[in-house]
N, C-alpha and C positions, 0 to 999 in steps of 0.2 A: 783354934785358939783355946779351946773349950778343954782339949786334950792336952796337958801338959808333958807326957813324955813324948809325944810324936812333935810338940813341939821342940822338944829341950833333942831331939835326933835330927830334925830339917835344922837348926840352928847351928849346931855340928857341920853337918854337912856342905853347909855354907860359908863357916871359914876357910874353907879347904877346894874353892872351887877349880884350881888349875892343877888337880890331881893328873899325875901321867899314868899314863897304861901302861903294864908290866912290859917286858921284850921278849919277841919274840909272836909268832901265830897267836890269834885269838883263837882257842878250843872250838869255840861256839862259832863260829863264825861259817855258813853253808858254803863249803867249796863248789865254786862252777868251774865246768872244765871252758878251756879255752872257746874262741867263734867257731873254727875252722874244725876244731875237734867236735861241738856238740852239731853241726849240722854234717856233719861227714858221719856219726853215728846216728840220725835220723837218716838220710840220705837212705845209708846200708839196712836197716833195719828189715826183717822180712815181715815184720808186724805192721797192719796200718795206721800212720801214725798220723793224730789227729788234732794234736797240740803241738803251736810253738813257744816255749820262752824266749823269748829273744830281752828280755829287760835289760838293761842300763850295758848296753855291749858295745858304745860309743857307736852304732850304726848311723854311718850319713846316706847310704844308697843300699835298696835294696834290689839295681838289677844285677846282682854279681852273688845275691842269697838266692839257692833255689828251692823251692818248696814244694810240698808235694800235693799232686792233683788232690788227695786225699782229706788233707788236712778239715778242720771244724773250726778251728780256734788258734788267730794268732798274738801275742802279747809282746810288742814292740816300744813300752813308756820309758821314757826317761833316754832317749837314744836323741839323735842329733838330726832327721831325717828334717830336712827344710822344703822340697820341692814337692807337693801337694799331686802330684803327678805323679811321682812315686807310686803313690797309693790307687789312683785310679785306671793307671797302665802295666799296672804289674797283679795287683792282688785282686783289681775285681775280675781277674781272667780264672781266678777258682775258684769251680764251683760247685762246691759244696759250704763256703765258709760263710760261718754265721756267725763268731764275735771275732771283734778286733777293736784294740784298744792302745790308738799311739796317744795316750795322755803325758803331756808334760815334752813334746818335739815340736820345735822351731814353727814346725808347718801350721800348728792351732793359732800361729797369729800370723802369717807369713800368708795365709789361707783367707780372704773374706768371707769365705760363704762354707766356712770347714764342716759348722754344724749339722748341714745339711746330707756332705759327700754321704754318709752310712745311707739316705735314701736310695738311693742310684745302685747300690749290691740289690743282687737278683735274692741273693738269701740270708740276708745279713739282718740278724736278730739284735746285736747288739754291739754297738758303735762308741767306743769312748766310756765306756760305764753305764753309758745311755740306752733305753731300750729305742728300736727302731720303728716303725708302723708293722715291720715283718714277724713283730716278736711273738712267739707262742710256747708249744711243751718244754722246746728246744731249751728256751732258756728259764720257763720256770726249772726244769730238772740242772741246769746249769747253775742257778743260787742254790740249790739245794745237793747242791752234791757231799757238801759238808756230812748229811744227814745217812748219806749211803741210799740214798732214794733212785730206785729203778723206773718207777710206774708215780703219776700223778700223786694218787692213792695214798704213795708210802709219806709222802708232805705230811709235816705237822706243823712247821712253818715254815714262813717266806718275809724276807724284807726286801722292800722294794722302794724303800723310801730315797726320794729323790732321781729316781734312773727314769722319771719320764713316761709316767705308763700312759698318760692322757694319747701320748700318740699313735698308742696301740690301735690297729684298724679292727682286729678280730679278737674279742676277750673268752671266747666260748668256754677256751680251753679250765677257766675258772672254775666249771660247773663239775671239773675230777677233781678238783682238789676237796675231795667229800671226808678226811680225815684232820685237815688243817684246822689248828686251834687259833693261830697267831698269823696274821697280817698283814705291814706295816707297809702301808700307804705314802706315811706324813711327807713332808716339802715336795709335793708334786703339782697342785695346784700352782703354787705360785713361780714355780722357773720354765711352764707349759707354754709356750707360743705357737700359734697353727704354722704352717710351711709356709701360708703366704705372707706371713708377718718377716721369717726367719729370710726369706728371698729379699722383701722390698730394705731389710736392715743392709743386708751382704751389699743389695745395689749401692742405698745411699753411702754404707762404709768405702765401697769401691770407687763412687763418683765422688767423697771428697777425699779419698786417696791421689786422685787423678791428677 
């Protein structure tokens, strides 16, 4: 209010709130190729390929996606996947995968005890945005890839605010991060519940589902 011409521009801006978009393609807007196209070019690749995007591709089943023994990392949010089964008769058969993140599919409420499935991967660092008990280098150099960071070392920072670190079993990995200047810890304390807290919740929600 303080600023008068940024006011006297949002004031603007607001008579004119059911502006149409020009015709035609938005310039900006990141072309993805088709389902069928972008996993048939993973599929064929002679490279190992160790990420999937899979976001918002209206997926309801993934036993008809196939992925490769290889894979690290798959990102499946915003897709339509409801059967919670899904996830633990298809994906935790690879192994090597340490994040996956179906945030925002049917199954996180369809699921009573969802929280918990990322325990149950043999190598599964991070779960939902969450870090898992598993979590180590893998995923500190994971937030930090931003950074072009190779080795611990190269960290100068990290945020981890809110992803759960309380559940961490082993923090050792802390002691290379001997160049990091920055941190960020904060909402971890208070969204932390032990496993047996997160079980007897799943039960009670389950028995007065019943």
């Amino acid at each position: 209010m303080e600023n008068e011409k940024l006011v006297e521009r949002l004031e603007s801006i607001m008579k004119h709130p059911d502006k149409l978009d020009l015709p035609g393609a938005n310039p900006y807007e990141k072309k993805r190729p088709k389902l069928d196209e972008y996993l048939k070019s993973l599929e064929e690749s002679k490279d190992p390929v160790l990420a999937y995007d899979l976001d918002d591709y209206g997926i309801r089943s993934l036993k008809d996606i196939k992925v490769r023994q290889e894979v690290e990392e798959i990102s499946l949010m915003g897709n339509k996947i409801e059967d919670p089964n899904n996830i633990t008769e298809i994906l935790m058969k690879l192994p090597n995968l340490r994040g996956l993140w179906m945030n925002g599919n049917p199954c996180e409420e369809n699921c009573s005890n969802f929280n918990i499935i990322g325990n149950h991967f043999s190598k599964l660092e991070v779960f939902n945005s969450q870090l898992t008990s598993k979590a180590g280098e893998w995923t500190v150099l994971r937030y930090a890839r931003d950074q072009g960071a190779k080795a611990l070392e190269d960290i100068v920072s990290l945020d981890f605010s809110g992803k759960n670190i309380l559940t961490v079993t082993d923090i050792s990995f802390l002691k290379k991060l001997t160049n990091m200047k920055t941190f960020d810890i904060g909402n971890n304390v208070d969204m932390y519940k032990p496993r047996e807290m997160l079980e007897k919740e799943a039960r009670q929600k389950a028995e007065g589902s019943g």
